[in-house]
Steps between C-alpha positions, in 0.01 A plus 500: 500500500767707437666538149883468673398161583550393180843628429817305458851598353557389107847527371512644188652207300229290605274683189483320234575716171432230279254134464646143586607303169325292457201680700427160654863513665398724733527416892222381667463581890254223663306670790387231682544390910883524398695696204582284186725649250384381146451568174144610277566179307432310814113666516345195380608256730402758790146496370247217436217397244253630526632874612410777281690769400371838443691710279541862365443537103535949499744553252720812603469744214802767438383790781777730510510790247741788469332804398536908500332777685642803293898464605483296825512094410207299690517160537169274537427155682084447423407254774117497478232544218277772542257445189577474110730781487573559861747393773644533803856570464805606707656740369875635537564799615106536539561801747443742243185349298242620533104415292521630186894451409597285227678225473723424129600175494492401060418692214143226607501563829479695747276530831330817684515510906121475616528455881796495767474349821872477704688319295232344303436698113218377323572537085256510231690362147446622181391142373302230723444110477691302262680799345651592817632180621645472122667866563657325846656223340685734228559788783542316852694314659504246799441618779732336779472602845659756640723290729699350158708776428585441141344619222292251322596291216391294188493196704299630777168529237554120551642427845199736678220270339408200660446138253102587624476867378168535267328771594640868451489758773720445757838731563656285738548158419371233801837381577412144628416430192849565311605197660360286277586330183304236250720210646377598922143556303548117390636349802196669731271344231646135529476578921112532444462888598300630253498896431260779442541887418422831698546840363635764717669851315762517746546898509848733593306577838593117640852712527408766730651512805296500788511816731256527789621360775185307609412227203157606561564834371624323198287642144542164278511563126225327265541264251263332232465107504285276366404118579289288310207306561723171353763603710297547841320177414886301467557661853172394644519172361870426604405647882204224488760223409726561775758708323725777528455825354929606380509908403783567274522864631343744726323626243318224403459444892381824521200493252415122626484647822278780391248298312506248795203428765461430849433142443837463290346440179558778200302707233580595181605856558528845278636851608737678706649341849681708729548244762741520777628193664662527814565249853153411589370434198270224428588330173230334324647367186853413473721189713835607324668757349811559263655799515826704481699659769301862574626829585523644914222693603272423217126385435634168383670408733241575809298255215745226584519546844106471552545198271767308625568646872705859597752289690532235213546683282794772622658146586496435130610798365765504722656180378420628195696765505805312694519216212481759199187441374428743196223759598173687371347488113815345356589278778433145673180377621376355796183229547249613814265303688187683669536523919 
């Protein structure tokens, strides 16, 4: 398939700068045989006890720094860990680095280019482990995408963290998830869905545009998840009992579905995932999905379309774009069923 046939025209105002208030005011586009127009607080009574939901806990930590390379400024988005004191960065303007140069970021910190490859600069930091992520939270900053256009503020440390986030590593925050709030949490408890956590470090690279033409030619970025054995045994048992597997996300989708097996049942699961999901896929684990409004052209939303149907799903986007529906990390949401 080709890459244009995922395309479609986005106003601009139709990117959401800034979160729903309350997050679980946020529109809610049902996908079903016909378009319904609703609301996230209306998720409970579209699902039924005995569902599961599967849920991201990565916490996204402060990724961007703003450092020095003798006179020129550089600024850096980390998007994957490399080891205790290493990562994969991207790094702005990165033209000019080269392995060797050094990065000043703090009188604490600063980090020496070990490898380039295109736009990709792997940095080794002057501290590792806990000492590092402590040197992020008094040096970085959020790291919004590069579609919101602002700079980032003192309230985005707490509206780019979803009510799940546990688990430190991720620098892009699984956007499903900001939807929710304790009082949603409650009402899907009184429904009967119960709720278990994946871990997936969303990285920077779930941005990249794709630029081959063919899909096929597409080089997905990797990502480190994790699913435990209580976790794969809640999914196993719930699939016995007749119930529905609910992703909040495509990243939690995306390590279920990596960790999944032929016969639909799951394993507990440890390691990088670079899986690409495009039409034709097979899904093994997941009956319904929640998930925002994606950009044209991109890796998520070829996910959707192998998810919920090609044809489907331009159909929704299209209304959603004609009734003003808020789009991408900050924006509305809509509920999937799998085709």
């Amino acid at each position: 398939m080709k890459t244009a046939d995922f395309d479609f025209d986005l106003p601009p105002d139709r990117i959401a700068e800034h979160p729903a208030k309350p997050r679980d005011a946020a529109r809610l586009l049902d996908v079903a045989e016909r378009l319904h127009d609703r609301s996230v607080r209306d998720l409970p009574a579209l699902l039924e006890p005995g569902d599961l939901m599967v849920v991201n806990d990565t916490r996204v930590i402060p990724a961007r720094l703003d450092g020095r390379r003798g006179e020129v400024r550089v600024e850096i988005t980390l998007h994957k860990r490399e080891g205790e004191r290493e990562w994969a960065t991207f790094a702005r303007p990165g033209k000019r680095l080269k392995p060797g140069d050094v990065i000043a970021i703090a009188e604490d910190l600063n980090a020496e280019v070990v490898a380039k490859d295109g736009m990709e600069v792997r940095l080794r930091f002057s501290q590792g482990g806990a000492a590092l992520m402590e040197a992020l939270h008094r040096h970085g900053r959020m790291p919004l995408p590069p579609y919101i256009r602002r700079a980032a503020d003192e309230q985005d440390a707490a509206d780019y963290q979803t009510v799940f986030a546990a688990r430190e590593g991720a620098v892009a925050a699984p956007t499903a998830g900001l939807h929710f709030t304790p009082e949603l949490l409650a009402a899907l408890d009184a429904r009967g869905v119960r709720r278990v956590p994946v871990t997936l470090h969303v990285g920077a690279g779930t941005f990249l545009p794709v630029k081959v033409d063919d899909i096929a030619d597409h080089r997905m970025h990797s990502e480190w998840g994790e699913i435990s054995a209580e976790t794969a045994e809640a999914i196993n048992a719930t699939r016995a009992a007749g119930g529905r597997i609910v992703s909040v996300g495509t990243t939690a989708l995306r390590i279920l579905e990596t960790a999944g097996l032929d016969d639909r049942s799951i394993r507990p699961f440890s390691g990088d995932t670079d899986i690409f999901i495009t039409p034709g896929y097979r899904f093994k684990i997941v009956d319904l999905l929640v998930t925002n409004f994606h950009l044209p052209r991109s890796t998520l939303f070829m996910l959707v379309c192998a998810f919920a149907g090609m044809e489907r799903m331009k159909a929704a986007y299209a209304h959603a774009i004609a009734q003003d529906y808020r789009f991408f990390s900050y924006g509305d949401a809509s509920l999937l069923r799998r085709v």
